[in-house]
C-alpha positions as CSV (number, residue, x, y, z in Angstrom):
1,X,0.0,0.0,0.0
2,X,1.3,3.4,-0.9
3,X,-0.7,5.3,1.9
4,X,1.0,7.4,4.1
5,X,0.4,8.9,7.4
6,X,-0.2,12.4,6.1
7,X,-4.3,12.4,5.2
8,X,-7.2,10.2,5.3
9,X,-8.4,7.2,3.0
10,X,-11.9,6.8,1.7
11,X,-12.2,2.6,2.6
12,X,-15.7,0.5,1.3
13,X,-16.0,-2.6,2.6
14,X,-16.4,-5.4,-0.4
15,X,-16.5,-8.7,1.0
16,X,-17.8,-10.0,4.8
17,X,-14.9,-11.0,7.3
18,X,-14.1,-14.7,7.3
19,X,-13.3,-14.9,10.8
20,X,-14.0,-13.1,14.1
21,X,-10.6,-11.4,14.7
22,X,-11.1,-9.8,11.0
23,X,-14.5,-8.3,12.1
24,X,-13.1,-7.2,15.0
25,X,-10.2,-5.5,13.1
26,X,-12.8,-3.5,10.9
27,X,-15.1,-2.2,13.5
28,X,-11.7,-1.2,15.7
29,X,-10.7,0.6,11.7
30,X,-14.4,2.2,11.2
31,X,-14.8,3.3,14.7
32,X,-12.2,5.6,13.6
33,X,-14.6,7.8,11.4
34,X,-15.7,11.1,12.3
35,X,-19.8,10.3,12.1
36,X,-19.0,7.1,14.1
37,X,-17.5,9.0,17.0
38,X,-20.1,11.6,17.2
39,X,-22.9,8.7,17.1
40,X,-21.0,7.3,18.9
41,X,-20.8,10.2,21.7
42,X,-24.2,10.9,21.3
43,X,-25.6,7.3,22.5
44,X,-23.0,7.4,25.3
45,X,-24.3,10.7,26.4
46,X,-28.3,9.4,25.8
47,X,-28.0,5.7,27.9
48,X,-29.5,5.2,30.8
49,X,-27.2,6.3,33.9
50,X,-25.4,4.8,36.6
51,X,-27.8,2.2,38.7
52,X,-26.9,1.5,42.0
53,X,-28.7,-1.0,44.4
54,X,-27.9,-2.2,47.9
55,X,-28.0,-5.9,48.3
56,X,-26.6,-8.2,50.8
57,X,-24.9,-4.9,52.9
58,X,-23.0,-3.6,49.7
59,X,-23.4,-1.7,47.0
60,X,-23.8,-3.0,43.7
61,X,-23.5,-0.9,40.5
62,X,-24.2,-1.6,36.7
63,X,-23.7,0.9,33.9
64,X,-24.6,-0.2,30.2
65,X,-22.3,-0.4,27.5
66,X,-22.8,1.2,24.5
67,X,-22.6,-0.7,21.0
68,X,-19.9,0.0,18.9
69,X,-22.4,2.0,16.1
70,X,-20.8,0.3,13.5
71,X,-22.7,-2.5,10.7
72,X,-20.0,-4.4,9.1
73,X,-22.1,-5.2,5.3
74,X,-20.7,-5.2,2.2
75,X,-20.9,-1.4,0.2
76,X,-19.9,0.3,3.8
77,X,-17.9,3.3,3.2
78,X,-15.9,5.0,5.9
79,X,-13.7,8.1,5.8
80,X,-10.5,7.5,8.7
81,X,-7.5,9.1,9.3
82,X,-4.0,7.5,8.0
83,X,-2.0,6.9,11.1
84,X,0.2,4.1,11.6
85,X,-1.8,2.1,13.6
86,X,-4.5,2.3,10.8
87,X,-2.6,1.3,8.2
88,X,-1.0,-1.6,10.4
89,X,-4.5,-2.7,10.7
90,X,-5.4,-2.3,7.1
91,X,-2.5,-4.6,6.0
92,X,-4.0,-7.5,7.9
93,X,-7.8,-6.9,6.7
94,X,-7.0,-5.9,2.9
95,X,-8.8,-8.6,1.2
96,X,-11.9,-7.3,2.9
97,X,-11.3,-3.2,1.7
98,X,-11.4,-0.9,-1.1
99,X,-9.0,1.7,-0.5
100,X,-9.0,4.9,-1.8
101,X,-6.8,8.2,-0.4
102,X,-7.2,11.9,-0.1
């Protein structure tokens, strides 16, 4: 890949992930993306708050997670900065991506 660290890269997803790590991979890569991270922000700012109940003498607390906001289907296009981590993690989930740089 000639990509370097100096802009961003326009990536489509073009086949499904054959394994688990792969998917994995790809929602780490298109968490990345700008509209991800505010969705993201925005359903972490909108779920239900802190509970806390007393049980037994102690405190218990649970706090949900939120999903990643990501669908890994074919024809998904994502815009994500070219660091080096990225393009570590592009190298090992290629097969899967159309890549395309700014």
């Amino acid at each position: 890949m000639a990509a370097t660290t100096a802009g961003t890269l326009n990536v489509e997803l073009i086949r499904l992930p054959t394994s688990a790590g792969a998917e994995k991979t790809l929602i780490r890569l298109f968490r990345k993306d700008a509209a991800v991270i505010r969705k993201h922000r925005q359903m972490k700012r909108n779920r239900p708050s802190l509970q806390t109940w007393r049980r037994g003498g102690n405190y218990w607390h649970h706090q949900m997670k939120t999903q990643p906001g990501v669908k890994v289907a074919v024809g998904e296009k994502f815009t994500i900065p070219a660091t080096v981590d990225v393009l570590r993690d592009i190298e090992g989930v290629k097969q899967f991506l159309k890549i395309s740089g700014k």
